[in-house]
C-alpha positions as CSV (number, residue, x, y, z in Angstrom):
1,X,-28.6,-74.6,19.2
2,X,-25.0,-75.3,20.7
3,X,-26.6,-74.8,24.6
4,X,-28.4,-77.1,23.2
5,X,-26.0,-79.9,21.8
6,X,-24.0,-79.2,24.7
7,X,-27.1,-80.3,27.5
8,X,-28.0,-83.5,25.4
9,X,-24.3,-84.4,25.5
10,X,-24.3,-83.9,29.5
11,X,-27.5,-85.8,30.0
12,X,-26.1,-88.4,27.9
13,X,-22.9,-88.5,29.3
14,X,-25.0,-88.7,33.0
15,X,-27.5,-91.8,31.7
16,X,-24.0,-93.7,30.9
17,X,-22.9,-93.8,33.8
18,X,-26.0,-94.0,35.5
19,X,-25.9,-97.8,33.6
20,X,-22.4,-98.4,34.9
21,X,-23.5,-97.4,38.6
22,X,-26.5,-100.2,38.3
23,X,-23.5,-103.3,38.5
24,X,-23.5,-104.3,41.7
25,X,-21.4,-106.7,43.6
26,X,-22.1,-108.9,45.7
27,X,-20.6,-111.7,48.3
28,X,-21.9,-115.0,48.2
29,X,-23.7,-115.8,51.6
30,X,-22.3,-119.6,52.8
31,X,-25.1,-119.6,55.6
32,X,-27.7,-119.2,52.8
33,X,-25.7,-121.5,50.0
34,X,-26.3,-124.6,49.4
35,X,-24.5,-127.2,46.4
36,X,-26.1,-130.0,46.4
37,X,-26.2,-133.3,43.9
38,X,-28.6,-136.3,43.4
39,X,-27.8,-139.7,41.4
40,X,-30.3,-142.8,41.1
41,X,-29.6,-145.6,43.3
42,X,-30.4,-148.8,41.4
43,X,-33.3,-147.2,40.0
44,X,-34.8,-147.1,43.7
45,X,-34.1,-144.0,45.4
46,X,-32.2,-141.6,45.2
47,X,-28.7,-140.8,46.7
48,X,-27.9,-137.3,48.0
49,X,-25.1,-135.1,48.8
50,X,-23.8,-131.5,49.4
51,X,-20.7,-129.4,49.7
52,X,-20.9,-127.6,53.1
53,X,-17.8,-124.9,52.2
54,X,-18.3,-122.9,49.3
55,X,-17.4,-119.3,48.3
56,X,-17.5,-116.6,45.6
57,X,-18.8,-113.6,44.5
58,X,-21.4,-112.2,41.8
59,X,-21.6,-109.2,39.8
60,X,-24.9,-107.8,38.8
61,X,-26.6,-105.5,37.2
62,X,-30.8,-105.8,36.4
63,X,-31.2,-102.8,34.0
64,X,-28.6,-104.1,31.7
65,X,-29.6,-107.9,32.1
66,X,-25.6,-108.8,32.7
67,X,-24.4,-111.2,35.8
68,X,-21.3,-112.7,36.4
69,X,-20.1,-115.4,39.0
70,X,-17.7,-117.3,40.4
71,X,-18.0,-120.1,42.6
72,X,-15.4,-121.8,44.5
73,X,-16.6,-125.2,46.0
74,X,-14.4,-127.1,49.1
75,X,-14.7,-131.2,47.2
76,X,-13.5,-132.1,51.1
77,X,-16.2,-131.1,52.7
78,X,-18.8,-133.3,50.6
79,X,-21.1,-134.6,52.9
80,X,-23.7,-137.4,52.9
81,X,-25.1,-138.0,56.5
82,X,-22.9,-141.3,56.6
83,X,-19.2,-141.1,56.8
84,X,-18.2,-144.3,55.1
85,X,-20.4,-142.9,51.5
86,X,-18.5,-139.4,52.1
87,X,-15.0,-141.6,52.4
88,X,-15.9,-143.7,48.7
89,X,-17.4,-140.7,47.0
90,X,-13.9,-138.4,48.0
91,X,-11.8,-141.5,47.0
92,X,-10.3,-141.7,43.1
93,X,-13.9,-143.1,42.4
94,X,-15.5,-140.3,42.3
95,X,-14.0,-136.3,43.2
96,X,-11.0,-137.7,44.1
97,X,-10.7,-135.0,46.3
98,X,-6.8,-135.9,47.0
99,X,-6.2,-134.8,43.6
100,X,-8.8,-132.2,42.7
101,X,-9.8,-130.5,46.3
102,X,-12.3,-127.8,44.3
103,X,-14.9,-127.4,41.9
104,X,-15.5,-124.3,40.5
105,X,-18.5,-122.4,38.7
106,X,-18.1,-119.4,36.4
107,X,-20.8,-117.6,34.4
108,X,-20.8,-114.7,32.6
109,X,-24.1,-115.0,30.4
110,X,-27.0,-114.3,32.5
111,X,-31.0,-115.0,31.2
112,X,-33.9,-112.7,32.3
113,X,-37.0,-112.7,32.3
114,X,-37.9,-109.3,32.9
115,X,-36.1,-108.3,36.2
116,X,-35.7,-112.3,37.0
117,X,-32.4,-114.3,36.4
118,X,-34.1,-117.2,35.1
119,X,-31.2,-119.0,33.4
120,X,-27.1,-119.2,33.9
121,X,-25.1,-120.2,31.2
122,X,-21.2,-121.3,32.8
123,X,-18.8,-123.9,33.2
124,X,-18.4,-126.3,35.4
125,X,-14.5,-127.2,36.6
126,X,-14.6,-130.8,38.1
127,X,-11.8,-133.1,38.3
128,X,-9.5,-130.9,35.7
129,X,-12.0,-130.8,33.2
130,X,-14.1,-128.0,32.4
131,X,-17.3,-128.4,30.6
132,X,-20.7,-126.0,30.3
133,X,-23.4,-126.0,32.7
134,X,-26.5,-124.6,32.2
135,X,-28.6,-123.3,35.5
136,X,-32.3,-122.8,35.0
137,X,-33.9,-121.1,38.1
138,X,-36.8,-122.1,39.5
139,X,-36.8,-118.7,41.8
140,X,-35.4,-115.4,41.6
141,X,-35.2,-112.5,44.0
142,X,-33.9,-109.4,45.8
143,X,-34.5,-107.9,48.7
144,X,-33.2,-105.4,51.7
145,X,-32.5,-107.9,54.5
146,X,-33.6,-106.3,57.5
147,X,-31.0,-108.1,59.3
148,X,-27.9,-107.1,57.4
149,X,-29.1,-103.6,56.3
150,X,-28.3,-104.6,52.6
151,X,-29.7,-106.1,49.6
152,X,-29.8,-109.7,49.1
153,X,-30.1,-111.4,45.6
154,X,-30.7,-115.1,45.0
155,X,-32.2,-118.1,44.4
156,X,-32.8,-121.6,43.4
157,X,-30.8,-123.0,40.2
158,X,-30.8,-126.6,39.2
159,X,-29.1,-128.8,36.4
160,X,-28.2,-131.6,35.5
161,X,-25.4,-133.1,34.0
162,X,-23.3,-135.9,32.9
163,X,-20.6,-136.9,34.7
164,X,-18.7,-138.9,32.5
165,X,-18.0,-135.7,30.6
166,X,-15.8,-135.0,33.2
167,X,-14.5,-138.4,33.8
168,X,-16.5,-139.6,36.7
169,X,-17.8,-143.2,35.2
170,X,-17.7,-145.3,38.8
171,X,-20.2,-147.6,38.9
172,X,-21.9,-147.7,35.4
173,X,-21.3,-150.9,34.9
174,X,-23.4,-151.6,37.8
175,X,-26.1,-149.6,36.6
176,X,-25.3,-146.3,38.3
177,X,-27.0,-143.2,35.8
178,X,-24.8,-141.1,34.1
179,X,-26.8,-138.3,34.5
180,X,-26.6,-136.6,38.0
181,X,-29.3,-133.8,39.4
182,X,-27.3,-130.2,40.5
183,X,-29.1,-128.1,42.8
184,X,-27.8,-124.6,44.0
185,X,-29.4,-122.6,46.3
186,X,-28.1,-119.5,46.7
187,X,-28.5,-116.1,48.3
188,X,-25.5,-113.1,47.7
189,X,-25.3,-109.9,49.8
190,X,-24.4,-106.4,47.9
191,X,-21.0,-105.0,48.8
């Protein structure tokens, strides 16, 4: 009976750190990351944008359905296509970008469905405020890149928010939504 007591303990003691070993870390990719935003235009078309410097890294781990992240976004390399929107939209107006040159994106509560993320729950840090941001993914994978040698986790997260919660109101008065479309692509290599 004690030989016993004594191999359930060891297997036990094994299958816990078994879980442990299954949280992974990994680095987020820039070539294969993309922030991007969308806002109404006058209830014509629709204005788009992206931050083309971003880094951070995730944590996780499948079995236990558990992720963590933290994303660091560059607000000065916002980019639009035409210099003179990227100029008013880094101004005071907007990111003020003088003031406030990041944004940032943690999460630690992580939806699955089955082995796929298919929800973030974070905040968002913009402009000195923080506020929650929910991502809802419209894909979800990993896979062994054949390139790196590695596994690769990611995929495509959108929300979308207010802005005035955090203070960014330019423009309402003419009509400009409040409500501004967040997409994140994203792909993170395992360390």
């Amino acid at each position: 009976m004690r030989h016993t007591l004594l191999a359930l303990a060891a297997i036990a003691t094994l299958t816990m750190g078994t879980a442990q070993a299954e949280v992974a870390t990994y680095a987020i990719d820039p070539s294969h990351t993309f922030v991007t935003f969308e806002i109404g235009h006058m209830g014509t078309s629709t204005n788009r944008g992206r931050f083309d410097k971003k880094e951070g890294t995730a944590q996780l781990d499948i079995a236990g359905k558990t992720g963590k992240v933290d994303l660091t976004i560059d607000a000065t390399s916002l980019s639009t296509g035409t210099p003179a929107f990227n100029k008013h939209l880094m101004s005071a107006d907007f990111f003020n970008v003088e003031q406030y040159p990041t944004l940032k994106f943690s999460a630690d509560k992580f939806v699955f469905n089955g082995t796929k993320v298919s929800e973030i729950n974070g905040t968002l840090t913009l402009l000195g405020k923080t506020n929650p941001v929910t991502l809802k993914a419209s894909n979800f994978n990993c896979y062994q890149s054949p390139m790196l040698k590695r596994e690769v986790c990611g995929g495509d997260f959108a929300a979308t928010i207010q802005r005035s919660q955090w203070g960014m109101t330019w423009g309402a008065n003419y009509g400009f939504p409040d409500a501004v479309q967040l997409v994140v692509q994203v792909e993170a290599v395992k360390q």
